[in-house]
C-alpha positions as CSV (number, residue, x, y, z in Angstrom):
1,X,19.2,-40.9,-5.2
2,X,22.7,-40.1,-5.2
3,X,21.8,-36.6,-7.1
4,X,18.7,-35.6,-4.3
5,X,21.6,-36.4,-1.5
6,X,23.9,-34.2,-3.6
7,X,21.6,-31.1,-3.5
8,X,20.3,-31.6,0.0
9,X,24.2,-31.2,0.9
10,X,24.8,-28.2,-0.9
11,X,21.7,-26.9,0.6
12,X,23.1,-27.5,4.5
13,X,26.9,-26.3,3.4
14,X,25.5,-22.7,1.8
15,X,23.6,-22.6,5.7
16,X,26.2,-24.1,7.5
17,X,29.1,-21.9,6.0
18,X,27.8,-18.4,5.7
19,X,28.6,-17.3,9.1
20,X,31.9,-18.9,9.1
21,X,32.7,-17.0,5.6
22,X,31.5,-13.8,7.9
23,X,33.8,-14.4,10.6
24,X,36.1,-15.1,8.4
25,X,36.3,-11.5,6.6
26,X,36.0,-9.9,10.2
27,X,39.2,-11.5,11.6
28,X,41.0,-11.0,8.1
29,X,40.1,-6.9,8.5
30,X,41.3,-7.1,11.7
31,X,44.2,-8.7,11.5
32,X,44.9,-5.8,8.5
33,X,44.2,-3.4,10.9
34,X,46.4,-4.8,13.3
35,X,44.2,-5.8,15.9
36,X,42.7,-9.2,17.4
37,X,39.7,-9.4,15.9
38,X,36.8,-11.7,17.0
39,X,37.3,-15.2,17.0
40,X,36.1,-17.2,13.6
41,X,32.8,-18.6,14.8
42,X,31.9,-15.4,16.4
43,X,29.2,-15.1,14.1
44,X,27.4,-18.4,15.1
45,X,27.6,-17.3,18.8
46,X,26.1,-14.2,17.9
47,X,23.1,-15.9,16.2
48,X,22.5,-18.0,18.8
49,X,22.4,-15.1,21.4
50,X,19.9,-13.6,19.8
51,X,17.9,-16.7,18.8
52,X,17.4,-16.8,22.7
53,X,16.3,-13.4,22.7
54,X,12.8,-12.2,22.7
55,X,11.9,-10.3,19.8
56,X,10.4,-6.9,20.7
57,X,7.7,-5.5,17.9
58,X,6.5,-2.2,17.6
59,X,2.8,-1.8,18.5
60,X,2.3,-0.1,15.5
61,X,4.2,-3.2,13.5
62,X,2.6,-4.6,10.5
63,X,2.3,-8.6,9.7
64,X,4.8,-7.6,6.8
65,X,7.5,-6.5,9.8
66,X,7.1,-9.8,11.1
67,X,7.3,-12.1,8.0
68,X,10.1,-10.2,6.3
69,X,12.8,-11.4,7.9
70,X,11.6,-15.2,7.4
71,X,10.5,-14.1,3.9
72,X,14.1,-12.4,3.2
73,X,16.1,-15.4,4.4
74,X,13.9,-18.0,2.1
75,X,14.6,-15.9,-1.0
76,X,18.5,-15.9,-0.1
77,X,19.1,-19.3,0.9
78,X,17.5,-20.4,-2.2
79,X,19.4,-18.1,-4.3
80,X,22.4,-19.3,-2.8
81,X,21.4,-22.7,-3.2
82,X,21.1,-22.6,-6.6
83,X,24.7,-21.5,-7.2
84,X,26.8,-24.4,-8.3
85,X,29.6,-24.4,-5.0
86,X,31.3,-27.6,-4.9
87,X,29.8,-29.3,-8.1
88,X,28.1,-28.6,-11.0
89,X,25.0,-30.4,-12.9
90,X,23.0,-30.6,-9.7
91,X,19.3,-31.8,-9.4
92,X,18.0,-28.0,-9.4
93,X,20.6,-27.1,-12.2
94,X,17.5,-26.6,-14.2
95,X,16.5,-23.6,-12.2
96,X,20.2,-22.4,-11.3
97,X,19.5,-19.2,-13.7
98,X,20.7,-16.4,-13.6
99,X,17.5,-14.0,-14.0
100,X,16.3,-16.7,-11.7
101,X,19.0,-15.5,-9.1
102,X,19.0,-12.0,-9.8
103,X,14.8,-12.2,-9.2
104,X,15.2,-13.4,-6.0
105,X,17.7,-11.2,-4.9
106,X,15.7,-8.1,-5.8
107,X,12.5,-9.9,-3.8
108,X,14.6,-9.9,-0.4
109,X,16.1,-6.2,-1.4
110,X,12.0,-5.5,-1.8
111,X,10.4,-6.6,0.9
112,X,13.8,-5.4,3.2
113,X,12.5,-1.9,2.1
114,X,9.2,-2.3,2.9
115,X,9.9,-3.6,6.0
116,X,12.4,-0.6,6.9
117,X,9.3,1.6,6.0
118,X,6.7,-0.3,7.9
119,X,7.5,1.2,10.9
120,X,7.8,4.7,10.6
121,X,10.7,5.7,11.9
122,X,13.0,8.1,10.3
123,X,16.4,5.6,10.0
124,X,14.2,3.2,8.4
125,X,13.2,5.4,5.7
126,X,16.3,7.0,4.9
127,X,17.9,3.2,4.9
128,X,14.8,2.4,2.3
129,X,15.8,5.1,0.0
130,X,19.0,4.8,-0.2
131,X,18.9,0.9,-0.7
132,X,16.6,1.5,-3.9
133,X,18.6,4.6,-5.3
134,X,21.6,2.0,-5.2
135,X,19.6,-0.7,-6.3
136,X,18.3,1.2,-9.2
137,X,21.8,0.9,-10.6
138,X,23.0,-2.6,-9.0
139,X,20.4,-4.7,-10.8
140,X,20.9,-2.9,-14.2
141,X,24.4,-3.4,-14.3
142,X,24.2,-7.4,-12.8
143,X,21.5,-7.8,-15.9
144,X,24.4,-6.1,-18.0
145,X,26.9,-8.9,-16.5
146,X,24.2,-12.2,-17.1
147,X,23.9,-10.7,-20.8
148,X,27.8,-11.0,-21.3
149,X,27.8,-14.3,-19.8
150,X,24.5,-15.3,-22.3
151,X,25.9,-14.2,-25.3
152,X,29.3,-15.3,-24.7
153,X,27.8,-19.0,-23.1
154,X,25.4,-19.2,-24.8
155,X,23.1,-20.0,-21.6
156,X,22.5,-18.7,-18.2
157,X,22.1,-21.5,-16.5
158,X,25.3,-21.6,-14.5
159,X,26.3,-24.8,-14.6
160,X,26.1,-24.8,-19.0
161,X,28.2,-21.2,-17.9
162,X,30.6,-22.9,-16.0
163,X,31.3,-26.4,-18.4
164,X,31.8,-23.4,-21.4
165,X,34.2,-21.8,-19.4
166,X,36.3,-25.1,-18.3
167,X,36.0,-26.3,-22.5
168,X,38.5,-25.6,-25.0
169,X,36.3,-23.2,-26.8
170,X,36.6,-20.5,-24.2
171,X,40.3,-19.2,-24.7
172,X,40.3,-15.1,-23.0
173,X,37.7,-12.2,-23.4
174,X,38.2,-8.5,-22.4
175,X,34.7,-8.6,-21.9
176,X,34.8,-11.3,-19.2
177,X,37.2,-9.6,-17.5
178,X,34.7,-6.2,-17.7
179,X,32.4,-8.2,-16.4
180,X,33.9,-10.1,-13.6
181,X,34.7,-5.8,-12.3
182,X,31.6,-4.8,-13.0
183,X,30.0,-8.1,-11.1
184,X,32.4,-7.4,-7.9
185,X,31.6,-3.8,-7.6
186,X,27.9,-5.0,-8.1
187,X,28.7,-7.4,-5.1
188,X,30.1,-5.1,-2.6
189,X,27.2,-2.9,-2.9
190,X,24.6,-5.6,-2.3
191,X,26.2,-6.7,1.3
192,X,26.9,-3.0,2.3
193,X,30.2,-3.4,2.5
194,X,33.3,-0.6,2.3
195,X,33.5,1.9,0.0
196,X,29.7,1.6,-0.8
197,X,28.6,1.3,3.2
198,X,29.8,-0.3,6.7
199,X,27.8,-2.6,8.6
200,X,29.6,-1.9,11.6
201,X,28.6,1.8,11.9
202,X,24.9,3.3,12.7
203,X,25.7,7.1,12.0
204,X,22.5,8.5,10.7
205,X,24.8,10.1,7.1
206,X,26.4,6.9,6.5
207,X,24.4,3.4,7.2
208,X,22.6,1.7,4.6
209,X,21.4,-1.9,5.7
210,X,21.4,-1.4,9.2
211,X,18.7,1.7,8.7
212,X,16.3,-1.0,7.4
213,X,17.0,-3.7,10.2
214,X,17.8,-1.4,13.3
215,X,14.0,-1.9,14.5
216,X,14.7,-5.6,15.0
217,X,15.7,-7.3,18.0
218,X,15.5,-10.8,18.4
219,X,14.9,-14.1,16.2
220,X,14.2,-11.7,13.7
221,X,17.4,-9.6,13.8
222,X,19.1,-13.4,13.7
223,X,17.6,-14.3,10.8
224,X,18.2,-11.4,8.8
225,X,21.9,-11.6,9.6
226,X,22.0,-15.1,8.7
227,X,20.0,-14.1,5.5
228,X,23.0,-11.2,5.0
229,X,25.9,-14.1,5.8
230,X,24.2,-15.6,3.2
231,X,24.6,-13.3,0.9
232,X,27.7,-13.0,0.8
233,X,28.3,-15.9,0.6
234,X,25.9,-15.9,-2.6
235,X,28.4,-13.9,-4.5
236,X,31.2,-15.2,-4.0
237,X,30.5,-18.6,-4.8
238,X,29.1,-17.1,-7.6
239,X,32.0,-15.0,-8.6
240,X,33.5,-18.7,-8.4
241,X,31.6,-20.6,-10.8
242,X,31.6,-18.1,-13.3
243,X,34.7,-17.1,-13.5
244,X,37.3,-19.6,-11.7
245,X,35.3,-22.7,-12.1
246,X,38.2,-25.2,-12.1
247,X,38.1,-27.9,-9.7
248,X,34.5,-27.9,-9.7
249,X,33.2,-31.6,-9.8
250,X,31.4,-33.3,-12.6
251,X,27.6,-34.5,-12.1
252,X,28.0,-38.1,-11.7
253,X,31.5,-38.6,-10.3
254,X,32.2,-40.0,-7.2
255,X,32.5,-39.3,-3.2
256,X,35.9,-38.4,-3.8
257,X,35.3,-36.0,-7.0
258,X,33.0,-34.0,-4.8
259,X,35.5,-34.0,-1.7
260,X,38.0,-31.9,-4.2
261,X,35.3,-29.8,-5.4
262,X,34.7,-29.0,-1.6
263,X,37.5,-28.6,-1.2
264,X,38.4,-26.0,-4.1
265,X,35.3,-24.3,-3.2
266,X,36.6,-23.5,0.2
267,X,39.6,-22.0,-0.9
268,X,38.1,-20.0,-3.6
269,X,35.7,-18.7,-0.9
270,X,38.9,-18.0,1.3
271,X,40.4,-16.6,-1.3
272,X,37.5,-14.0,-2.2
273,X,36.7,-13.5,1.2
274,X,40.4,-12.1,1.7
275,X,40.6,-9.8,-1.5
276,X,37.1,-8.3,-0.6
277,X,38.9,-7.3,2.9
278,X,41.8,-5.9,1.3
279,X,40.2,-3.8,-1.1
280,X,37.9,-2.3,1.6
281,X,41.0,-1.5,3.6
282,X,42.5,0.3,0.7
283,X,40.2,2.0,0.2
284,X,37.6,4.7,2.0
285,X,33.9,4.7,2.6
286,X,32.6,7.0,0.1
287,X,30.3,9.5,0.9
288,X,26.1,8.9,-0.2
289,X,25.9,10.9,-3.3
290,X,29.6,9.2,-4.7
291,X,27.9,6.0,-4.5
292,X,25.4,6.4,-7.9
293,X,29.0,7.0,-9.6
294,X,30.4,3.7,-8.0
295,X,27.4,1.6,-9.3
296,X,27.7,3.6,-12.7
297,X,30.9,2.6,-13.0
298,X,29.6,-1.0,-12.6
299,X,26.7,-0.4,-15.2
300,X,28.9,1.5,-18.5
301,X,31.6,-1.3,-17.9
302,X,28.7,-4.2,-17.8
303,X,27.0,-2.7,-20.6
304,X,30.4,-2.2,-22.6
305,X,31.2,-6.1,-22.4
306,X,28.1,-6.5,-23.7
307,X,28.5,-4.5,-26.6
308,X,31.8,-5.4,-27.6
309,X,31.6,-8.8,-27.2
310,X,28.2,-8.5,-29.9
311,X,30.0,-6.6,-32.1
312,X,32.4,-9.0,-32.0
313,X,30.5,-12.0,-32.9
314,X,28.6,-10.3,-35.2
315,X,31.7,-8.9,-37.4
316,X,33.2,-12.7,-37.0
């Protein structure tokens, strides 16, 4: 009983924290910036504006415009669920895969495109193509990151990932660290965020995302923000578990053993949420056609851990 209870609660914090992680990374810009910045639960007042909001369709809109936004935010939230946060060895642990993960992400990225291109409008269809020349390169190169992880686990199941990585058999890897750069440029492309694109622009040369989603008003436009808060939120507790998986709790211990893994996991969310913001104020947003090199990047250095870390073990 204790281990449905355990899940259910992971299931409610991954909802629960996504905007907060969003409002979070806005008021850490700002406050780089040197400005105000929105308060921290913004992002909740925001949903629940437009939760109150009626949602104005199209009269040419499909059934698809209308279910992908419910459809999008099911495959994310169950990705993110599946992501070991505050403990490990979870009732779903089983299905806390990697390909598993990586499959439902690329459902939402699919049905996100069609739903841009259901319309008909222009911004929709540049937004589409754009999102699937970049994911054309992003899913490669996160397969080239779960491949490292495999051979050098063993496993992709995250939580057999994550007890590797805490054991003594672990020790250093250039190939991790290759990884863990090719996984966070692979990361700040899939939430269109800065150098890759900025959700806070709509300029026909330079949006991304918000080309797919600017037709929807509404519940719907709440629930595919939530889906994108989610997502986020998806990769950094994933860049967590894999890679700093200390303080992570145990299956089996106690109230108080998952209290410290909440606790860590908040702080390594902090954490990432803040090094995210201060790369993408270091840096510039790229222009369209730079991008394919940006993800390349990601790919050649995924598919180099991958082949040095075989060569490796097969020369040992």
């Amino acid at each position: 009983m204790r281990a449905w209870v355990t899940q259910f609660v992971q299931l409610v914090l991954v909802l629960a924290f996504a905007p907060l992680l969003t409002g979070l990374t806005r008021r850490i810009r700002a406050r780089l910036l040197r400005r105000q910045g929105p308060p921290l639960l913004q992002p909740y007042r925001d949903l629940a504006r437009l939760m109150r909001k009626e949602a104005v369709v199209a009269h040419n809109a499909s059934w698809l415009f209308r279910s992908a936004p419910y459809l999008i935010f099911a495959a994310t939230w169950v990705a993110a669920s599946l992501v070991p946060t505050f403990a490990g060895g979870l009732m779903f642990s089983a299905a806390a895969d990697l390909i598993v993960i990586v499959a439902l992400l690329g459902t939402a990225r699919f049905f996100l495109a069609l739903a841009g291109l259901d319309v008909g409008t222009g911004f929709g269809g540049i937004g589409a193509s754009r999102e699937m020349m970049f994911a054309s390169l992003a899913e490669p190169a996160m397969l080239m990151v779960v491949f490292t992880l495999s051979l050098f686990a063993g496993s992709t199941q995250l939580s057999n990932v994550s007890a590797f990585l805490l054991g003594p058999g672990a020790g250093l890897s250039f190939s991790l660290g290759l990884a863990l750069i090719a996984l966070f440029i692979v990361s700040i492309a899939e939430n269109a965020r800065i150098p890759v694109d900025n959700p806070a622009t709509h300029l026909e040369l330079t949006m991304v995302h918000e080309a797919m989603i600017l037709e929807y008003s509404g519940r719907h436009l709440a629930v595919l923000e939530a889906a994108a808060s989610l997502k986020l939120l998806l990769h950094l507790s994933l860049i967590a578990c894999v890679f700093t998986p200390w303080g992570m709790a145990t299956a089996g211990t106690g109230w108080a053993g998952y209290l410290a893994g909440f606790g860590a996991w908040l702080g390594k969310l902090a954490a990432g949420g803040f090094l995210l913001v201060l790369f993408e104020t270091a840096i510039a947003k790229m222009r369209v056609f730079r991008v394919p090199e940006f993800l390349g990047m990601a790919l050649m250095l995924g598919l180099l851990g991958v082949i040095l870390l075989f060569v490796s073990r097969v020369s040992g």
